[in-house]
KOLDRENBA-685815 format. One record per residue: residue number from 1; residue in one letter; x negated, y, z negated of N, C-alpha, C, O in turn; chain. Coordinates in nm, 4 decimals, decimal comma, m for minus. Each point is the difference from the previous one (the first is absolute). Layout:
// residues N
{num NUM; residu a; n.px X; n.py Y; n.pz Z; ca.px X; ca.py Y; ca.pz Z; c.px X; c.py Y; c.pz Z; o.px X; o.py Y; o.pz Z; chaine A}
...
This chain:
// residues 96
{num 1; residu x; n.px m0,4939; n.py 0,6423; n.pz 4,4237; ca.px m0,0311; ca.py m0,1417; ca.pz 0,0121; c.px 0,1264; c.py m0,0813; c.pz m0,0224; o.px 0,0943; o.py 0,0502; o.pz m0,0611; chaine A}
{num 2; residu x; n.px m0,0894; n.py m0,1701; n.pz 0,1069; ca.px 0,1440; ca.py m0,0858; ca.pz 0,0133; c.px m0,0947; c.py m0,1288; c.pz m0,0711; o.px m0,1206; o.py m0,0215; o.pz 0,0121; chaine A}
{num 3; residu x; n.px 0,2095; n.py m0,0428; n.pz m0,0789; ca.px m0,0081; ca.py m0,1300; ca.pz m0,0601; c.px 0,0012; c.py m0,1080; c.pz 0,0809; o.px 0,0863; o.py 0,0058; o.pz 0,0876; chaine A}
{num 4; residu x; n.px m0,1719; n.py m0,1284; n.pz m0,0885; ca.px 0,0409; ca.py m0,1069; ca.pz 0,0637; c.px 0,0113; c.py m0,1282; c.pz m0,0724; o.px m0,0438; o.py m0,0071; o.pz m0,1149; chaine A}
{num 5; residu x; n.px 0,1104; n.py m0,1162; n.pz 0,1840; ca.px 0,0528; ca.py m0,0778; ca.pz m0,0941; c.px m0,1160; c.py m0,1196; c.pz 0,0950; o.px 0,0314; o.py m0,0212; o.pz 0,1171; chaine A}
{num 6; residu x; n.px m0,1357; n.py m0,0370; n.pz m0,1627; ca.px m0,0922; ca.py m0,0775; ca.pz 0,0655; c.px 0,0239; c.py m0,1334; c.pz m0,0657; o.px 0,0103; o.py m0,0316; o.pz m0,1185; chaine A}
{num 7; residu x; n.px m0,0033; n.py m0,0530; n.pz 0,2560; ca.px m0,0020; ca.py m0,1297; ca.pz m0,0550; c.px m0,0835; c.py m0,1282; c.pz 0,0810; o.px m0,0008; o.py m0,0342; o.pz 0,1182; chaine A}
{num 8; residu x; n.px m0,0794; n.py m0,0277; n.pz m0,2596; ca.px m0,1136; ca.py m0,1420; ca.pz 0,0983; c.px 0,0798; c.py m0,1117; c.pz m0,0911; o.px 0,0568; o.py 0,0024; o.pz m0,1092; chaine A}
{num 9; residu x; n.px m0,0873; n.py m0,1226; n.pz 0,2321; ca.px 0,0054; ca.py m0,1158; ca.pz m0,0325; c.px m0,1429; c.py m0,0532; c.pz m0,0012; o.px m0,0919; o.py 0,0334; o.pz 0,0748; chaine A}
{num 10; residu x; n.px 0,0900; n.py m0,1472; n.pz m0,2014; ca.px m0,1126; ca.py m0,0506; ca.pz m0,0752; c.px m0,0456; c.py m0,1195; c.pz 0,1061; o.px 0,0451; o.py m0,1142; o.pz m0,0092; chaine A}
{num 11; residu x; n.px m0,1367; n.py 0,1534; n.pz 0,1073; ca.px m0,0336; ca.py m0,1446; ca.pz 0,0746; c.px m0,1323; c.py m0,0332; c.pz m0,0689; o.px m0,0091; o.py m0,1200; o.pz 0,0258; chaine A}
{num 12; residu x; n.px m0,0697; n.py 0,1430; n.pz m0,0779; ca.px m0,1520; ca.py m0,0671; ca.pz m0,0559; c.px 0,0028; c.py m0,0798; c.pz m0,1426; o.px 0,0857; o.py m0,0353; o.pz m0,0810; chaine A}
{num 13; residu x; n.px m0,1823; n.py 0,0295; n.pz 0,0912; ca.px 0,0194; ca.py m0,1662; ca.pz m0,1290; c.px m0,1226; c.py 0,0723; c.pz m0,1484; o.px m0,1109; o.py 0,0529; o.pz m0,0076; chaine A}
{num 14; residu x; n.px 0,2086; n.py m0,0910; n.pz m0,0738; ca.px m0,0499; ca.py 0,0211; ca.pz m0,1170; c.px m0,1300; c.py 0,0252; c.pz m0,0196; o.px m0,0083; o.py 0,0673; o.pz m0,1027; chaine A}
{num 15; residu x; n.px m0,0959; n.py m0,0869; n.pz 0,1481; ca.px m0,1133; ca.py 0,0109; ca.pz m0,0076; c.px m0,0412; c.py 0,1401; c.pz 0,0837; o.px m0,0822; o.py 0,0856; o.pz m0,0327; chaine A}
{num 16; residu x; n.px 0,1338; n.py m0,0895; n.pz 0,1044; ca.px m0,0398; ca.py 0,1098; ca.pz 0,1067; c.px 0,0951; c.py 0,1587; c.pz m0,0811; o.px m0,0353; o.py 0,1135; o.pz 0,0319; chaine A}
{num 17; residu x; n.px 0,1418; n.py m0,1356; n.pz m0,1248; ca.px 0,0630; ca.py 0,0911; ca.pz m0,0546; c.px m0,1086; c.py 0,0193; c.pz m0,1023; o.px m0,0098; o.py 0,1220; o.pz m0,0135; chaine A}
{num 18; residu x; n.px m0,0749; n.py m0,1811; n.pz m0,0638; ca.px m0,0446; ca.py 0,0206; ca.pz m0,1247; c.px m0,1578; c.py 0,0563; c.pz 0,0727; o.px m0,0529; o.py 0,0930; o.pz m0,0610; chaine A}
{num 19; residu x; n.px m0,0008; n.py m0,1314; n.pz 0,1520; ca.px m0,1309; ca.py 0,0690; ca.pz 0,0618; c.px 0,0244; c.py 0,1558; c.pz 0,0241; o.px m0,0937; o.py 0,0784; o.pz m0,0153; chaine A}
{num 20; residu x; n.px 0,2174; n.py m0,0356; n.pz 0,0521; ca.px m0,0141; ca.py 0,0621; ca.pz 0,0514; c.px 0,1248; c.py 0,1414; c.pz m0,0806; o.px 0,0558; o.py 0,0975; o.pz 0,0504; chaine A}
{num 21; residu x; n.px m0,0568; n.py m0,1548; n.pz m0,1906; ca.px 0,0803; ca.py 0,0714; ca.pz m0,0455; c.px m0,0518; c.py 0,1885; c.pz m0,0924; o.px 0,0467; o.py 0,1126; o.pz m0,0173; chaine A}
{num 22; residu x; n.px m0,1014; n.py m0,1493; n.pz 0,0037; ca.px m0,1488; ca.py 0,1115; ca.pz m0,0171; c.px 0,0430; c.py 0,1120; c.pz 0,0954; o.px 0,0293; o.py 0,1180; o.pz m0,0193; chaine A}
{num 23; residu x; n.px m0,0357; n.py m0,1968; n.pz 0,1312; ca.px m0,0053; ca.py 0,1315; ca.pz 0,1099; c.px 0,1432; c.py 0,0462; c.pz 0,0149; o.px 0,0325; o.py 0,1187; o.pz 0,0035; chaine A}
{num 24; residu x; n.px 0,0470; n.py m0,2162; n.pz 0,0045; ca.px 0,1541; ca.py 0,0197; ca.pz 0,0347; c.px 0,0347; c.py 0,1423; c.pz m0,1056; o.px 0,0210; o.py 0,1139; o.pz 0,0416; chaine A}
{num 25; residu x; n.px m0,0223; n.py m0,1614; n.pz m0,1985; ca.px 0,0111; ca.py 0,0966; ca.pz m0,0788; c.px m0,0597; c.py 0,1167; c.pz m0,0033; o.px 0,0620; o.py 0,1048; o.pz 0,0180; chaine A}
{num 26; residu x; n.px m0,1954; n.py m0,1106; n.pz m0,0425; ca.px m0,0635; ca.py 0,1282; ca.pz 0,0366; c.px 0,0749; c.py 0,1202; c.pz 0,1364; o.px 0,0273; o.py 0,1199; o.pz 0,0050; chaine A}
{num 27; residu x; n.px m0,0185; n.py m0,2394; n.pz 0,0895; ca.px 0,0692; ca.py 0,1245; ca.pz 0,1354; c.px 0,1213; c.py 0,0719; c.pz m0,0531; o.px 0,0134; o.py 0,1219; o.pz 0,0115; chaine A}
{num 28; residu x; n.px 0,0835; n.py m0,2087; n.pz m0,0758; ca.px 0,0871; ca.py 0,0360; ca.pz m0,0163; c.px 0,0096; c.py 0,0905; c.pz m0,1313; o.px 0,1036; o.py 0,0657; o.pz m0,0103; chaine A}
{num 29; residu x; n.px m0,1813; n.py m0,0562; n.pz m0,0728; ca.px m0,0291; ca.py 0,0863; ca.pz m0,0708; c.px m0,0667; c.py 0,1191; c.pz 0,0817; o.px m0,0075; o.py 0,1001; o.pz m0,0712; chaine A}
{num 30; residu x; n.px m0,0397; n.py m0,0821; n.pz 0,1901; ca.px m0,0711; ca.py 0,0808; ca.pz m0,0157; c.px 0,0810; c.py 0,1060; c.pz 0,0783; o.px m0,0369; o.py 0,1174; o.pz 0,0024; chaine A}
{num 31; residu x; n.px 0,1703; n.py m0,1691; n.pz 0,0743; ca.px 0,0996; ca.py 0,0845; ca.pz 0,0165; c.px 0,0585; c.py 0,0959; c.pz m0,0271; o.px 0,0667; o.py 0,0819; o.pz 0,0634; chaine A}
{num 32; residu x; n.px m0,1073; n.py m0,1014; n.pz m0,2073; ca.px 0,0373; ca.py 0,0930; ca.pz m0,0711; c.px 0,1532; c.py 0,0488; c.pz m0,0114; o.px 0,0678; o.py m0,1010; o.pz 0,0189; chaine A}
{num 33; residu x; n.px 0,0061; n.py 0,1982; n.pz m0,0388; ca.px 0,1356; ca.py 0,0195; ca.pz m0,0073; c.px 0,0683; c.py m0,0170; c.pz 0,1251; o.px 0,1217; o.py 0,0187; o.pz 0,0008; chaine A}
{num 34; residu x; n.px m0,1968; n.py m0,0599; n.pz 0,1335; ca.px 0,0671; ca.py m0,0122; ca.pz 0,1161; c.px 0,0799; c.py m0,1618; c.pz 0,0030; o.px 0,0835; o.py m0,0374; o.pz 0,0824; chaine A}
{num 35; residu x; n.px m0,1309; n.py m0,0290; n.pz m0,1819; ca.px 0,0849; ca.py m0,2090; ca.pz m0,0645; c.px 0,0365; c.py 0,0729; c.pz m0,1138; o.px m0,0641; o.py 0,0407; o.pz m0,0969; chaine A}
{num 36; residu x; n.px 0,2277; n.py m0,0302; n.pz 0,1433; ca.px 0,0789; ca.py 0,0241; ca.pz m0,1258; c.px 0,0610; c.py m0,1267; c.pz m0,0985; o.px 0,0605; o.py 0,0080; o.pz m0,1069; chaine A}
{num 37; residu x; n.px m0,0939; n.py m0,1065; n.pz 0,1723; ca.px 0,0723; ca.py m0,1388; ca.pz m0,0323; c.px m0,1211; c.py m0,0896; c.pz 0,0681; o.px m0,0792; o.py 0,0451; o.pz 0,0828; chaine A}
{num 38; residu x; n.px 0,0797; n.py m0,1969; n.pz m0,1393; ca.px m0,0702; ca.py m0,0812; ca.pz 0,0462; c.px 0,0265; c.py m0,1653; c.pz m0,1011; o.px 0,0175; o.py m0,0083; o.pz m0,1216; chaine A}
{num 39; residu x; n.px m0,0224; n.py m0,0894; n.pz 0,2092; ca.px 0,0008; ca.py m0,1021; ca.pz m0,1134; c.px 0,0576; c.py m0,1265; c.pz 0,1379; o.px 0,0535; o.py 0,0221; o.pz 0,1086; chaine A}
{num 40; residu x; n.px m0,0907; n.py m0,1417; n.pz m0,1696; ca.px 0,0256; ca.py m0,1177; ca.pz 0,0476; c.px 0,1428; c.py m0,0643; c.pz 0,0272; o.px 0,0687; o.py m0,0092; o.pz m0,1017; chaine A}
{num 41; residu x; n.px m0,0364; n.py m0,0166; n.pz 0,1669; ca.px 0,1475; ca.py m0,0498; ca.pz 0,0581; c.px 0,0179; c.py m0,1492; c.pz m0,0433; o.px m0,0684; o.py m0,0744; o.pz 0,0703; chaine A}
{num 42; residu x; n.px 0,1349; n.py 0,0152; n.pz m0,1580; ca.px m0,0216; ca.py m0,1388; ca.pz m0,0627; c.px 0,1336; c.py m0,0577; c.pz 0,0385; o.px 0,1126; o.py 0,0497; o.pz m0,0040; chaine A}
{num 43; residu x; n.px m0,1673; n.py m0,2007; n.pz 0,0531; ca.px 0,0941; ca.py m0,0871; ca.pz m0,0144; c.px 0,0547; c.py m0,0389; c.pz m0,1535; o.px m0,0417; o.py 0,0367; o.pz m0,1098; chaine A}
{num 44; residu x; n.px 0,1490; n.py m0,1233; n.pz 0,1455; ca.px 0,1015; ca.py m0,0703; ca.pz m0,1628; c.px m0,1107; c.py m0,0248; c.pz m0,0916; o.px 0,0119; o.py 0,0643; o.pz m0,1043; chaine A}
{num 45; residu x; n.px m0,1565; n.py m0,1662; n.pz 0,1133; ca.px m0,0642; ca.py m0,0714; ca.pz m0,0485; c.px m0,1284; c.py 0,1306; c.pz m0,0646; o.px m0,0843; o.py m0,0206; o.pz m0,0873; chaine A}
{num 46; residu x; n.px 0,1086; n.py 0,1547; n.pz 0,1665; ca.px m0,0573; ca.py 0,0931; ca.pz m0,0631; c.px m0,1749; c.py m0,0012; c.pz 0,0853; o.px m0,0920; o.py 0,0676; o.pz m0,0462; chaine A}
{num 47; residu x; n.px 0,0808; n.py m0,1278; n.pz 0,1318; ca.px m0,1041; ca.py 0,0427; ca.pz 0,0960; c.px 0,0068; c.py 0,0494; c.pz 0,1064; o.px 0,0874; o.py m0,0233; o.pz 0,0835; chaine A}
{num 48; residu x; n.px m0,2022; n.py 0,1174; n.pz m0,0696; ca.px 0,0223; ca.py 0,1456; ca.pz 0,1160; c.px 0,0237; c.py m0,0903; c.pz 0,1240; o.px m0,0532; o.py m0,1069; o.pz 0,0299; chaine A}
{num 49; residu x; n.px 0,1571; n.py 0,1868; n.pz 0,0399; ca.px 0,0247; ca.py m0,0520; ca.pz 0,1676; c.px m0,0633; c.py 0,0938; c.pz 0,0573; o.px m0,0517; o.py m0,0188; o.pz 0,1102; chaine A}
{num 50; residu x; n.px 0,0426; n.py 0,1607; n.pz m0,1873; ca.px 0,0052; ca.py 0,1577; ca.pz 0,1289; c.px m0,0251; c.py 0,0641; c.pz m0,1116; o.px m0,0237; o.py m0,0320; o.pz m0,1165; chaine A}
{num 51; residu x; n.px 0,0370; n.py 0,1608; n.pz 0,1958; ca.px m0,0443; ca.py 0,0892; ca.pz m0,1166; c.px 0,0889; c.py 0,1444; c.pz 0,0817; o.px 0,0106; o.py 0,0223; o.pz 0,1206; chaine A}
{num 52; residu x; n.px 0,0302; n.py 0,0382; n.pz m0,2091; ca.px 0,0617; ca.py 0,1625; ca.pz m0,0101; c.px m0,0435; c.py 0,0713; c.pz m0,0351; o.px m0,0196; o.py 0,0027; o.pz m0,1215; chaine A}
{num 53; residu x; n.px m0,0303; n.py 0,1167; n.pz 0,2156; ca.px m0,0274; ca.py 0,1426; ca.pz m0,0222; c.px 0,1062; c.py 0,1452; c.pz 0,0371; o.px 0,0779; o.py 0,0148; o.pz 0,0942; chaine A}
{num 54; residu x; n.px m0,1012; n.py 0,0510; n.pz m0,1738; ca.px 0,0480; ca.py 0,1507; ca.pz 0,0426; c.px m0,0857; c.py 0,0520; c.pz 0,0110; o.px m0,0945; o.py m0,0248; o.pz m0,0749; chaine A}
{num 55; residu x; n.px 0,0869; n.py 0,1026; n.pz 0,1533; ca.px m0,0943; ca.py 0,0788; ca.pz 0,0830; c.px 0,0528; c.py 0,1309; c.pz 0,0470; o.px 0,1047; o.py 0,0088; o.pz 0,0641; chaine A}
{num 56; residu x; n.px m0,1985; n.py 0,1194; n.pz m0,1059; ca.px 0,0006; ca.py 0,1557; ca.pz 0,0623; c.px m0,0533; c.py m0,0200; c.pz 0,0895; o.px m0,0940; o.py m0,0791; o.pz m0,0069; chaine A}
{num 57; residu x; n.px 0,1306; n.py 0,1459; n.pz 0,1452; ca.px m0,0699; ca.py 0,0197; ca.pz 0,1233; c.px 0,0844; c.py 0,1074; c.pz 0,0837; o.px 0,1102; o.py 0,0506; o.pz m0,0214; chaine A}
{num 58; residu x; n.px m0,2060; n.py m0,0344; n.pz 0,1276; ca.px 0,0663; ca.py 0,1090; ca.pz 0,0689; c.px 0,0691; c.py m0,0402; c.pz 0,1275; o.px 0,0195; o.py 0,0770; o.pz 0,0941; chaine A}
{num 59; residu x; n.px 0,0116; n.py m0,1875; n.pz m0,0978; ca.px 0,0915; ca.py m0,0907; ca.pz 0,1156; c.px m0,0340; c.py m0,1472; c.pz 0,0023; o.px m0,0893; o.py m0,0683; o.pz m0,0501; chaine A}
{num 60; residu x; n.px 0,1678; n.py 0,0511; n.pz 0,1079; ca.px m0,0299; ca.py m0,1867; ca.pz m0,0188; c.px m0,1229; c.py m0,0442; c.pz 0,0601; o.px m0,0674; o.py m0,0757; o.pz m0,0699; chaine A}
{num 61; residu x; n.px 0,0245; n.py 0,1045; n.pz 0,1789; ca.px m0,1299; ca.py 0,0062; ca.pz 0,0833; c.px m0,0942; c.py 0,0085; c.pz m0,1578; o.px m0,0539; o.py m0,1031; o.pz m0,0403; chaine A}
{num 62; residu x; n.px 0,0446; n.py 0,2020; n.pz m0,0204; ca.px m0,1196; ca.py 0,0525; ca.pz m0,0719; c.px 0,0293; c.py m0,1068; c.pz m0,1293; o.px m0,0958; o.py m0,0522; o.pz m0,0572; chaine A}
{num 63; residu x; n.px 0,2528; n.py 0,0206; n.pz 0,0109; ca.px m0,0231; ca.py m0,0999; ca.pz m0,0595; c.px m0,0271; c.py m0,1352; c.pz 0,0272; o.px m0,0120; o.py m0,0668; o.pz m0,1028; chaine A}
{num 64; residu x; n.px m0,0013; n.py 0,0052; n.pz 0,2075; ca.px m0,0019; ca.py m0,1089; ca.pz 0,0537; c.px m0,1495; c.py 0,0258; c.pz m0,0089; o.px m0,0553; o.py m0,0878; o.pz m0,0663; chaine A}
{num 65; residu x; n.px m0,0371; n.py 0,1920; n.pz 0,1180; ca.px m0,1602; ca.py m0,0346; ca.pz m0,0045; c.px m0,0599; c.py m0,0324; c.pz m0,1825; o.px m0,1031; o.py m0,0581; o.pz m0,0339; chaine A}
{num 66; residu x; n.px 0,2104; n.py 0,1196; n.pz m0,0548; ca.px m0,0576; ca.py m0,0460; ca.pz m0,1462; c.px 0,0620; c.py m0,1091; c.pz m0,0352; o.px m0,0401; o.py m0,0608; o.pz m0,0993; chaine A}
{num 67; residu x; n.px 0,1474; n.py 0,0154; n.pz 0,1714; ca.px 0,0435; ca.py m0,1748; ca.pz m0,0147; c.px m0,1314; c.py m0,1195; c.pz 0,0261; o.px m0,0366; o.py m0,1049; o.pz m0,0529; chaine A}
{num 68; residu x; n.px 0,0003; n.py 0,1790; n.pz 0,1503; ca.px m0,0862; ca.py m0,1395; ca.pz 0,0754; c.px m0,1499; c.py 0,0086; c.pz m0,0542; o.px m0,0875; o.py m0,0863; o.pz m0,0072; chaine A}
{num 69; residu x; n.px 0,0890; n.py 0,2273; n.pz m0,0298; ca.px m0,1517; ca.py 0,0358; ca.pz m0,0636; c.px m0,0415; c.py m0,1373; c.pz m0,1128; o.px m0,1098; o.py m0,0556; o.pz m0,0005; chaine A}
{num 70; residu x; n.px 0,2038; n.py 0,0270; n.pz m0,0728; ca.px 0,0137; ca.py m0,0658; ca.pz m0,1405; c.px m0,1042; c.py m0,1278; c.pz 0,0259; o.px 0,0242; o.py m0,0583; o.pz 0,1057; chaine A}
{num 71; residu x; n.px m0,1323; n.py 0,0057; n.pz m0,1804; ca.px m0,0976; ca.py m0,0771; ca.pz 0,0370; c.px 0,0486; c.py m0,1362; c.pz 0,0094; o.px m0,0474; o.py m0,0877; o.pz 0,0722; chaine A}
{num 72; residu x; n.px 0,1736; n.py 0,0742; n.pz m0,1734; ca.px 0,0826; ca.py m0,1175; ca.pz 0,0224; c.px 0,0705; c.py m0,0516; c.pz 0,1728; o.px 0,0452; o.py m0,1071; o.pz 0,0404; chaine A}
{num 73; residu x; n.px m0,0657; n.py 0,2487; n.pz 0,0293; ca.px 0,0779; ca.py m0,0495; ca.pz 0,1133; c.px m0,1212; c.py m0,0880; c.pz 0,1268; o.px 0,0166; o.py m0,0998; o.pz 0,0701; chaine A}
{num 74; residu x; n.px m0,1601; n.py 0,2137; n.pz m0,0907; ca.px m0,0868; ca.py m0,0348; ca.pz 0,0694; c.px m0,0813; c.py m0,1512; c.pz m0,0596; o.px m0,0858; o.py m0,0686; o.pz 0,0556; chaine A}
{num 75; residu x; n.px 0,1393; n.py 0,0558; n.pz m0,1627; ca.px m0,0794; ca.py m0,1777; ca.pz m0,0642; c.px 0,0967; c.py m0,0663; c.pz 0,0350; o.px m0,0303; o.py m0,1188; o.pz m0,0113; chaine A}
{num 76; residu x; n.px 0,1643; n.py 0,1348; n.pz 0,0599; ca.px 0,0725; ca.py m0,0948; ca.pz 0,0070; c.px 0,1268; c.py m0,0511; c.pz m0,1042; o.px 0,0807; o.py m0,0847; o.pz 0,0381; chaine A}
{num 77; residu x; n.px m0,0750; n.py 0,1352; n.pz m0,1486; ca.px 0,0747; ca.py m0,0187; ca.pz m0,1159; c.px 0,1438; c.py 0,0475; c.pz 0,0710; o.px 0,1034; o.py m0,0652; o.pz 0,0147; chaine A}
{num 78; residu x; n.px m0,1272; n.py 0,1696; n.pz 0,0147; ca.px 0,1629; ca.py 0,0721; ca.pz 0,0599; c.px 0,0111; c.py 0,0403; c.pz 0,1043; o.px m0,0996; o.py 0,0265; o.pz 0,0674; chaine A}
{num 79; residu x; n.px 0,1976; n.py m0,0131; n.pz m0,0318; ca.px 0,0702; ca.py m0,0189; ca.pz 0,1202; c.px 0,0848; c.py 0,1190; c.pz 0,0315; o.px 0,1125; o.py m0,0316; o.pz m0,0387; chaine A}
{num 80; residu x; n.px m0,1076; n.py 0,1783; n.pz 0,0998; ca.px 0,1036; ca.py 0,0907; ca.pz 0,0229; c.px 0,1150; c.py m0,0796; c.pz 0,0345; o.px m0,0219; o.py m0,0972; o.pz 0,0723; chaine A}
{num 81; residu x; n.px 0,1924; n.py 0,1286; n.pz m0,1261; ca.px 0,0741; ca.py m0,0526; ca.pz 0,0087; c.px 0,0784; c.py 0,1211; c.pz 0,0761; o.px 0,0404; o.py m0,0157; o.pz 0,1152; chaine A}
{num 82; residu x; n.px m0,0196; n.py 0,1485; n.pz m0,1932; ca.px 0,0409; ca.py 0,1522; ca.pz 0,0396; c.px m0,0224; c.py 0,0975; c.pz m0,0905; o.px m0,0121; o.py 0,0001; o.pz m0,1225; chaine A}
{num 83; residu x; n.px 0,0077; n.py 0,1155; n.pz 0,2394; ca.px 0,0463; ca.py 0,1258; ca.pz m0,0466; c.px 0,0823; c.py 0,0214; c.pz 0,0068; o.px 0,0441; o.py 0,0067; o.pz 0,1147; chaine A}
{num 84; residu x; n.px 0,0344; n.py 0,0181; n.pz m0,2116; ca.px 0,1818; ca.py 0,1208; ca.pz 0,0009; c.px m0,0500; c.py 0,1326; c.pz m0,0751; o.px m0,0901; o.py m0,0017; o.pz m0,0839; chaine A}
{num 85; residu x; n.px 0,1807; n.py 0,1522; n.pz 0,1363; ca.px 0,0397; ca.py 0,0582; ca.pz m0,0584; c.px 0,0254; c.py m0,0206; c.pz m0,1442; o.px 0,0079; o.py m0,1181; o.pz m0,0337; chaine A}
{num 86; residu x; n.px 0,0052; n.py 0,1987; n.pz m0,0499; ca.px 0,0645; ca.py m0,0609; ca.pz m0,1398; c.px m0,0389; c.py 0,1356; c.pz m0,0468; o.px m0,0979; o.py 0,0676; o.pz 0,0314; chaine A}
{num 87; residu x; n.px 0,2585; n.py m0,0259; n.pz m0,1659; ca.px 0,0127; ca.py 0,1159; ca.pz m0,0527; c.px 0,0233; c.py m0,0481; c.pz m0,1308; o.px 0,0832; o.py m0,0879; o.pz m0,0226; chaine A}
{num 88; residu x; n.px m0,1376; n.py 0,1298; n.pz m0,0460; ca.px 0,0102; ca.py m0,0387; ca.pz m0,1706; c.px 0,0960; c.py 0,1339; c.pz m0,0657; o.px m0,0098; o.py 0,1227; o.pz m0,0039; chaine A}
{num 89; residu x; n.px 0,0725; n.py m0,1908; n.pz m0,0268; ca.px 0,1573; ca.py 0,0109; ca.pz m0,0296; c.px 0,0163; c.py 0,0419; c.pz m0,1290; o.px 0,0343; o.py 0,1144; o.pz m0,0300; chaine A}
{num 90; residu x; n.px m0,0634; n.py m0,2248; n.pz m0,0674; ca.px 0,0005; ca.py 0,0406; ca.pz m0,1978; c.px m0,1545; c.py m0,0847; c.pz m0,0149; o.px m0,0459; o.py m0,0928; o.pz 0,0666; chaine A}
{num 91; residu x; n.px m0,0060; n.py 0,1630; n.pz m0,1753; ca.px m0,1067; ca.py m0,1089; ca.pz m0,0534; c.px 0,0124; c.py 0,0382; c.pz m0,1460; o.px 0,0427; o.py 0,1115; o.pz m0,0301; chaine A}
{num 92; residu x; n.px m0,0788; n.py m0,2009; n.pz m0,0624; ca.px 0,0116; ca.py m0,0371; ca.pz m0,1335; c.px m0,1374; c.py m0,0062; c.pz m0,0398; o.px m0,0869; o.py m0,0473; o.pz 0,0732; chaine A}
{num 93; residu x; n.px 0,0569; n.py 0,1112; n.pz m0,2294; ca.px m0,1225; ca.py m0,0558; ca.pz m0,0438; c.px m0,0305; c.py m0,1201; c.pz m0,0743; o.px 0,0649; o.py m0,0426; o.pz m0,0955; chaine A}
{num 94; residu x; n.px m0,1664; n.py m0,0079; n.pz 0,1453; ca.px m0,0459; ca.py m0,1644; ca.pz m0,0465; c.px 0,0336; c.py 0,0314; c.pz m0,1752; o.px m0,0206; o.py 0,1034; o.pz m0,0635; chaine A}
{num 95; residu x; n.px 0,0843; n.py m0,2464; n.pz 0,0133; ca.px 0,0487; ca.py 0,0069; ca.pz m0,1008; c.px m0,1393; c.py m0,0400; c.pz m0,0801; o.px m0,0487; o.py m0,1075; o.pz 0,0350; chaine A}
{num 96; residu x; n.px m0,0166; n.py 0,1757; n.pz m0,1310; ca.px m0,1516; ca.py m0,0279; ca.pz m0,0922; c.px 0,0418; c.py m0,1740; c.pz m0,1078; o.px m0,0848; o.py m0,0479; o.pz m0,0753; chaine A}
C-alpha cells in the first residue's frame, strides 16, 4: 500500500459542518489504520479553511474513492482539493 497526501477546501457554512459532524468522524474513524493522519487546515484567526488527510490506499484511484466517500463532501462542507502521492519520511511520538 502507498500513502496519500489528501486535500479539501472548506466550502459549507457552519451549520452544515456541525449537522453533519457525527458522520464525518465516525467515517473517518471507521478507516481504521488505512487515515494515518487527519485534522483541519486553519487560517491565522484559527478557523478551518480545509482539512488534511493521509491516507493508505492501493493507488490514487482507490484513494480518491475514500476521499470523496467522507459525508462532509456529499453535504457540502468540503470540497476535494487533491490527491498526491506522499511518503512519510520521520514521524515522532505525540508529546503526553
Amino acid at each position: 500500500m502507498a500513502c496519500f497526501l489528501v486535500e479539501y477546501v472548506d466550502i459549507g457554512t457552519g451549520e452544515a459542518r456541525e449537522r453533519h459532524r457525527g458522520e464525518h468522524i465516525a467515517y473517518r474513524r471507521g478507516l481504521g489504520g488505512a487515515m494515518r493522519l487527519a485534522g483541519p487546515i486553519l487560517d491565522d484567526a484559527g478557523a478551518a479553511v480545509g482539512s488534511l488527510v493521509i491516507l493508505e490506499a492501493d493507488d490514487p484511484a482507490a484513494a480518491r474513492r475514500l476521499a470523496m466517500r467522507d459525508p462532509y463532501v456529499a453535504a457540502g462542507v468540503l470540497e476535494l482539493s487533491s490527491v498526491r502521492g506522499y511518503r512519510i519520511a520521520a514521524m515522532t511520538a505525540p508529546e503526553s
